[in-house]
C-alpha positions in Angstrom: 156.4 182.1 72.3 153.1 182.5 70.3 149.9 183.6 72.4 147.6 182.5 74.5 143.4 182.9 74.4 141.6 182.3 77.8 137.9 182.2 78.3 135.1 180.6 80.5 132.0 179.6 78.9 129.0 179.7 81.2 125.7 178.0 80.4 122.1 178.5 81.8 119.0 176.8 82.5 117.1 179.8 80.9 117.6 182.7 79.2 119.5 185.6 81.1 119.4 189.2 81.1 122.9 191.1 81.3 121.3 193.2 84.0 120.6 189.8 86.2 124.3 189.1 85.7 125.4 192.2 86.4 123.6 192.1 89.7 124.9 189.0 90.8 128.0 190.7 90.3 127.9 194.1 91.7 127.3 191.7 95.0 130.5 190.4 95.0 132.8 192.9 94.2 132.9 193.5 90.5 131.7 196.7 88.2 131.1 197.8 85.1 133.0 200.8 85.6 136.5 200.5 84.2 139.3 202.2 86.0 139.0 205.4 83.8 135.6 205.6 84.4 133.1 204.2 81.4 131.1 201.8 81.2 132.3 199.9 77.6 129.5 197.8 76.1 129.1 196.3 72.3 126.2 195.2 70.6 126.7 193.1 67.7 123.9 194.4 65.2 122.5 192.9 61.9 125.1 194.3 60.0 127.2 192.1 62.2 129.1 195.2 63.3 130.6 194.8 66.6 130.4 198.2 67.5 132.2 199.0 71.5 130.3 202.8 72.9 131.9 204.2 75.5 129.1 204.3 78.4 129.2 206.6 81.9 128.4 205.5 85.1 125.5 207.7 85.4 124.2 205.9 82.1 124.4 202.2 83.6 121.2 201.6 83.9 119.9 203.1 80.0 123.2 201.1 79.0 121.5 197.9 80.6 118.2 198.5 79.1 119.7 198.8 75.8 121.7 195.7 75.8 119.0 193.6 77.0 116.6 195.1 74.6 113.9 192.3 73.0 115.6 193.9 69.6 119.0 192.8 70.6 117.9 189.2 71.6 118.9 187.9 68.2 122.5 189.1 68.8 125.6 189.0 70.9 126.2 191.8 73.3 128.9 192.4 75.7 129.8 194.1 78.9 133.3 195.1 80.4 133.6 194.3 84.1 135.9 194.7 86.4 137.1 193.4 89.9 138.9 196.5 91.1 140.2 194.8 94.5 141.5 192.7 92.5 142.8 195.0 89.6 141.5 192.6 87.0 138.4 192.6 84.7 137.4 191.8 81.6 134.4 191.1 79.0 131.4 189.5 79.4 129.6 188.4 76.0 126.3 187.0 76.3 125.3 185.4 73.1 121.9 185.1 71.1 119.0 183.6 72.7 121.1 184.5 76.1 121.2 181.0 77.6 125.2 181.2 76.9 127.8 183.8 78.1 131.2 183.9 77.6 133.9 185.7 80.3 137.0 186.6 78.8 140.1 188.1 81.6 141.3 190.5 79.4 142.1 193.2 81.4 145.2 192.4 83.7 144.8 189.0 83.2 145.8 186.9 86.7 148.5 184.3 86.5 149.3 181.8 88.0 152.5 182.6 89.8 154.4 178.7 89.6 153.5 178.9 86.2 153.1 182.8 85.1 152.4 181.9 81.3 149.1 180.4 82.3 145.8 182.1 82.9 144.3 181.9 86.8 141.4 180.5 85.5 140.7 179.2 89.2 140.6 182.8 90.6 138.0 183.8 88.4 135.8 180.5 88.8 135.9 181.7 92.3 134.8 184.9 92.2 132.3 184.7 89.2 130.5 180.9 89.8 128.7 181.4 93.2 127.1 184.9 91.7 126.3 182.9 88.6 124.9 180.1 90.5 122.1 182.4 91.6 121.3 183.2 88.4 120.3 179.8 86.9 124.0 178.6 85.7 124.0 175.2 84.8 127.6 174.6 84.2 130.7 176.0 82.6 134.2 174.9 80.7 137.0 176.9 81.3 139.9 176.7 78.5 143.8 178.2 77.8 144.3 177.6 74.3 148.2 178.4 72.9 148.0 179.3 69.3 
């Protein structure tokens, strides 16, 4: 059957913060707080460790501060979030320089239901484009790669 890799690239007219994404976010209907509760980040350091902490909602906002640190500017961090209406989530990785970010639906990924091996990439354009378009996107490629 082999396995499948899905993931949205987004691309923006300046640099970002994962705070200003977050934002855009939290208005429609996503978190950073998984379904147990924490708040998973990564930062990927100069010893090109990519190291996951376990966060608390109380922490969000030293968690946010951290990851958009002038420090961690030179290197890819990463966000869990989560539409819980939904049930689905996944991770946001915002990549050096922060004028990229990649979404990955890796927690209970949608499918689409005529075709239930493949990825609702659609649903998530939906839900995550008009926030980003507030936030200076300038344009994205969605892919489903079978390896």
């Amino acid at each position: 059957m082999g396995s499948r890799d899905a993931d949205i690239d987004f691309t923006f007219t300046h640099p970002i913060t994962v705070r200003a994404i977050v934002d855009a976010l939290t208005g429609v209907g996503w978190s950073v707080e998984d379904p147990a509760g924490g708040v998973p980040h990564m930062i990927n350091d100069a010893d090109d460790m990519y190291e996951w902490y376990a966060g608390s909602p109380e922490d969000i906002d030293e968690v946010l501060v951290r990851l958009d640190a002038p420090s961690n500017l030179p290197y890819t961090v990463a966000i869990n979030v989560y539409h819980s209406q939904a049930g689905t989530g996944g991770m946001f990785m915002f990549m050096p320089g922060r004028k990229e970010a990649l979404f990955s639906p890796s927690i209970n990924r949608r499918h689409i239901p005529a075709a239930p091996a493949l990825t609702d990439l659609t649903w998530y354009l939906h839900t995550l484009v008009p926030a980003l378009a507030a936030a200076g996107l300038e344009g994205y490629e969605a892919k489903e790669i079978k390896y």
